[in-house]
C-alpha positions in Angstrom: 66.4 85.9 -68.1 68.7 85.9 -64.7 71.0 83.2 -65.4 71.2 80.9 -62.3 74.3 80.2 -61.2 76.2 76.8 -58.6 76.5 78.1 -55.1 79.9 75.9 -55.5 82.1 74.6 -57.6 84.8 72.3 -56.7 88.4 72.7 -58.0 90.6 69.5 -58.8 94.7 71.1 -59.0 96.6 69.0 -61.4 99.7 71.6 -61.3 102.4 69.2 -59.7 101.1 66.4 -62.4 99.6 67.9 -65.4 102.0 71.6 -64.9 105.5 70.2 -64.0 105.3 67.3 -66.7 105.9 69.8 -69.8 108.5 72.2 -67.9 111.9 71.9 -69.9 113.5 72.5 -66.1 112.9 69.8 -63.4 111.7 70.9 -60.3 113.8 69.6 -57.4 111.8 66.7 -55.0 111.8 68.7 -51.9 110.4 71.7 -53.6 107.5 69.8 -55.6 106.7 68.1 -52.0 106.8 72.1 -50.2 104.6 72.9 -53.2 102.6 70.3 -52.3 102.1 71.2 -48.8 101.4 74.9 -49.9 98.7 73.8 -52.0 97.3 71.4 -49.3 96.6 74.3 -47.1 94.9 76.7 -49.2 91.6 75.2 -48.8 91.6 72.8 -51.8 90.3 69.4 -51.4 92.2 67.7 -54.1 95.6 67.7 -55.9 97.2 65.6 -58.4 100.6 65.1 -56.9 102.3 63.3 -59.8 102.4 60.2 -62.0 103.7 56.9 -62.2 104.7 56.3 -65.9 108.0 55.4 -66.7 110.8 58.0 -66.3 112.1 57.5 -69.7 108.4 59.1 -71.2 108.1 61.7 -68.2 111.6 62.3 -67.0 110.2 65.6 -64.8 107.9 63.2 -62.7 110.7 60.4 -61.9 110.5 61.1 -58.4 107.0 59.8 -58.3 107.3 57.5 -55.6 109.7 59.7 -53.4 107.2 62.7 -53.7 103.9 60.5 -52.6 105.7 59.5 -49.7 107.2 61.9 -48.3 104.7 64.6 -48.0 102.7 65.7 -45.1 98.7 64.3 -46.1 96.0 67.3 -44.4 93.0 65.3 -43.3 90.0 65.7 -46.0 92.4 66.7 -48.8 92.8 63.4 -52.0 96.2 63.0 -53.0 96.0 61.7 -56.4 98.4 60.2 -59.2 98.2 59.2 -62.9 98.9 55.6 -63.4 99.3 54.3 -67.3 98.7 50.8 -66.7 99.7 47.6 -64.0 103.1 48.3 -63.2 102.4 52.0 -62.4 99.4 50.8 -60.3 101.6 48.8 -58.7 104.0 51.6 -57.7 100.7 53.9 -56.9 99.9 51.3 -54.1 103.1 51.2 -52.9 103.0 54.8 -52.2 99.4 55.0 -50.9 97.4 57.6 -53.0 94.2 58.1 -52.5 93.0 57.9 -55.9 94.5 56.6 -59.0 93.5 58.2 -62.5 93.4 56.4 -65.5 93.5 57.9 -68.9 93.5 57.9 -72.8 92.5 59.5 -75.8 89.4 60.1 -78.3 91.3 60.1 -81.0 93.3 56.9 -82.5 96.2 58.8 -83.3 96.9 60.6 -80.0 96.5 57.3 -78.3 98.9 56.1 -80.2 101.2 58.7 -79.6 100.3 58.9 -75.9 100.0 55.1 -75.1 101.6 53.6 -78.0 98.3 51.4 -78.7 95.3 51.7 -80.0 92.0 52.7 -78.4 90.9 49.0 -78.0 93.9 47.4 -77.3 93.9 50.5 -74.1 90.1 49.2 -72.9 91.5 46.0 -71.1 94.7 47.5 -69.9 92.6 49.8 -68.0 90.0 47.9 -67.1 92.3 45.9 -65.2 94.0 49.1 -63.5 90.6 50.4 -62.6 89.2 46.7 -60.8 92.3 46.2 -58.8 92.7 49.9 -57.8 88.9 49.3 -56.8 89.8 46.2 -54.8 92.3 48.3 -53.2 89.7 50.4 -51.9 90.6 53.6 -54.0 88.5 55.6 -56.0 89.2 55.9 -59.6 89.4 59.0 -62.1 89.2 58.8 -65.5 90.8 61.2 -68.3 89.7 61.5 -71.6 92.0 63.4 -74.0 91.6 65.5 -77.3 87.6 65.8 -76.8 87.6 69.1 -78.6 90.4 68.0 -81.3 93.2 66.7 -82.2 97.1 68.0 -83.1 96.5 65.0 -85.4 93.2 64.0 -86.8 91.2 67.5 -86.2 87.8 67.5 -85.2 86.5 64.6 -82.6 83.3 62.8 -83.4 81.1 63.8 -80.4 80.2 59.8 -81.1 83.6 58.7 -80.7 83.9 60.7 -77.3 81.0 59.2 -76.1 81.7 55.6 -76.9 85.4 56.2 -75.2 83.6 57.9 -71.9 81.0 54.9 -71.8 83.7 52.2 -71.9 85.5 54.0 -69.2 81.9 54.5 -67.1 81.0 51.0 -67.1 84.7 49.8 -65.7 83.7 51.4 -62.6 85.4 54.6 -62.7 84.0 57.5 -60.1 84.7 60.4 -62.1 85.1 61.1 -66.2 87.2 64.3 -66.7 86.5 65.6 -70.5 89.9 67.2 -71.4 90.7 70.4 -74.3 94.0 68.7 -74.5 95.1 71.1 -77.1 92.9 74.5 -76.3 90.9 74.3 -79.0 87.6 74.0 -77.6 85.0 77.2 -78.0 81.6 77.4 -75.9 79.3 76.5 -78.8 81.1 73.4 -79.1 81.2 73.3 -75.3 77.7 73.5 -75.3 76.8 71.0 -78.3 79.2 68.2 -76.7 77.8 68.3 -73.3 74.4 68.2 -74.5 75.0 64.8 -76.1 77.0 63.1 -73.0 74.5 64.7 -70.5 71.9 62.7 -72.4 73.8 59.7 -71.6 75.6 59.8 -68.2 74.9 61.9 -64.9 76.3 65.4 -64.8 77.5 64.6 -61.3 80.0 62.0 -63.0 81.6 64.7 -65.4 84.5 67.0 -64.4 86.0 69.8 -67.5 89.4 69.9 -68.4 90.2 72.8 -69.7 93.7 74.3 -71.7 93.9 77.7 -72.4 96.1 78.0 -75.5 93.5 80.3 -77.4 92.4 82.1 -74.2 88.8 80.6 -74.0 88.8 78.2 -71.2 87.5 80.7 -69.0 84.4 81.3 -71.1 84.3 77.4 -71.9 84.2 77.0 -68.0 81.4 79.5 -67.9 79.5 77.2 -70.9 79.9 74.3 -68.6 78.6 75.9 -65.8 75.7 76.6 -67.7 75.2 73.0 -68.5 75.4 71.9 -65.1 78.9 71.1 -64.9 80.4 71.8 -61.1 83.7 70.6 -60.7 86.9 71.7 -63.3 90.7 70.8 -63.1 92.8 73.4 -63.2 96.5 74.3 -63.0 97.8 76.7 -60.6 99.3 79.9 -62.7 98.7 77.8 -65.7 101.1 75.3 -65.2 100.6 73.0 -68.5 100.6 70.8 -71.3 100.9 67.6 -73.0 104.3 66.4 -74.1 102.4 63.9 -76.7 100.1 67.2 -78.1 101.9 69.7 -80.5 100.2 72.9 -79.5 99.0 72.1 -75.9 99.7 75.3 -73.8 99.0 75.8 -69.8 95.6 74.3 -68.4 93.3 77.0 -67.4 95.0 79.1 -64.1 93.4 78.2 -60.9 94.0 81.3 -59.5 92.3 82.9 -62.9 89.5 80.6 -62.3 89.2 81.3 -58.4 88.9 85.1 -59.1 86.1 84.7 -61.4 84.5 81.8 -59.9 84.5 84.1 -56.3 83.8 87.7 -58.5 80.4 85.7 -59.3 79.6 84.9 -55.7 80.7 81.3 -56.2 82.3 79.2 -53.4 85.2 77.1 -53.7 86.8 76.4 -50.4 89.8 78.2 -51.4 91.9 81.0 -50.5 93.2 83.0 -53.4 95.9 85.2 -51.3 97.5 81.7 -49.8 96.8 80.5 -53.2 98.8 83.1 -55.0 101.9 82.6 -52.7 101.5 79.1 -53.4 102.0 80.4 -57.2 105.5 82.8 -56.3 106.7 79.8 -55.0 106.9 77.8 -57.7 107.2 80.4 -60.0 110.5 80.9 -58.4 111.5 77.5 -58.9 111.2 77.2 -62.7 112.5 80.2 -63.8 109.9 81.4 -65.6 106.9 84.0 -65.5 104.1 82.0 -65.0 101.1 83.5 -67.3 97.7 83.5 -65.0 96.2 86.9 -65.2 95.9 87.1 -61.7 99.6 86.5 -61.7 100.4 89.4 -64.3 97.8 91.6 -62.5 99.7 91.2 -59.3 103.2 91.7 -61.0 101.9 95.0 -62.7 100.8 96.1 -59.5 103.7 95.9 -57.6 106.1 97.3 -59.8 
């Protein structure tokens, strides 16, 4: 049978967040807020620009405030930021974003590790971030971490996630993003976990977060798809990982993701050649090869 495929799929960047948080070099102000502005005209229609936890957990995002400031906002594109709790909030405000994310973990040990409380004690603390972000007329992402599994505990109750994404749901959030914090994830289990939470909340709630340490998130996105699933974050060149999650590697490459997602006659809004210079850039300014495909395809073809 002809597997019938979204017309479009909408991509959520988290590269200036979710990418420059684990690079050992810090990326200087100006050039995160020219990346910015790079990213902002390729067609996509949302980026995460940065966080507002404290410097001394994130010391690569201190310039939060400074960055959400200062760039240039393009009419229809949402400039986003991960807040931790009231005082980052606060600071959020300050700075106008569009949309403030909230997040936490699945598992009781990587909240610990990642929030330093447990799972319960994090239910208030962002129940009150979501209700006055609300009352401050921004919409309101939420993250769920380790879905898949854990650096610590292993396997993830499908139960547990569940419970976490319904606590989150009924604080008001607009959007639950289901995150493969550590690249574990495979498409059975893809499949078996989204048939549970699809049971129980709309699929028009639910984004996919996907890391690409064992080189599946592209057939993981492809599973989700299949379920219903339309909108992913991704990280341009595969930009990633989580300082709090032994093992987390790059999220899945947006440029990897546009190729396919465009290969299969799939829309996104976004242009992959203003995309990939978008990539250079900031491949310039870390130092490093970034590892996309589309990257190393380019590279090899050039040389």
């Amino acid at each position: 049978m002809m597997m019938k495929w979204p017309e479009h799929v909408i991509i959520k960047e988290v590269g200036p967040r979710d990418g420059l948080q684990n690079e050992a070099v810090t990326v200087a102000t100006e050039d995160k807020i020219a990346w910015i502005h790079q990213l902002a005209n390729t067609g996509l229609r949302y980026i995460e620009i940065t966080s507002f936890v404290s410097p001394k957990w994130i010391p690569q995002l201190s310039d939060s405030y400074e960055v959400a400031t200062n760039i240039e906002r393009v009419e229809g594109v949402t400039y986003a930021a991960l807040v931790p709790n009231q005082k980052g909030l606060e600071k959020a405000l300050a700075a106008n974003v569009d949309e403030v994310s909230v997040f936490m973990s699945a598992s009781e040990t990587h909240n610990r590790k990642n929030i330093n409380k447990s799972i319960t004690e994090t239910f208030p603390i962002l129940a009150d971030v979501v209700r006055e972000a609300k009352a401050a007329q921004k919409t309101v992402r939420g993250y769920v971490s380790t879905v898949f599994g854990c650096p610590y505990e292993g396997t993830i109750s499908v139960e547990q996630v569940s419970n976490v994404a319904e606590k989150l749901l009924e604080m008001g959030i607009d959007e639950l993003s289901l995150g493969d914090t550590i690249g574990v994830a495979n498409p059975r289990q893809v499949e078996e976990v989204l048939t549970v939470l699809l049971k129980r909340f709309p699929k028009e709630k639910l984004a996919m977060h996907f890391h690409d340490t064992r080189g599946t998130a592209l057939a993981n996105v492809l599973m989700s798809l299949q379920m219903g699933i339309t909108t992913f974050d991704s990280s341009l060149g595969g930009l990633g990982g989580c300082p709090y999650a032994p093992g987390a590697s790059g999220n899945v490459a947006t440029d990897d993701l546009l190729y396919m997602l465009h290969s299969m006659g799939i829309s996104t809004g976004v242009d992959l050649d203003r995309l990939t210079e978008a990539a250079l850039f900031i491949q310039e300014k870390i130092g490093r090869a970034l590892h996309s495909h589309h990257l190393q395809a380019l590279t090899s073809c050039r040389t």
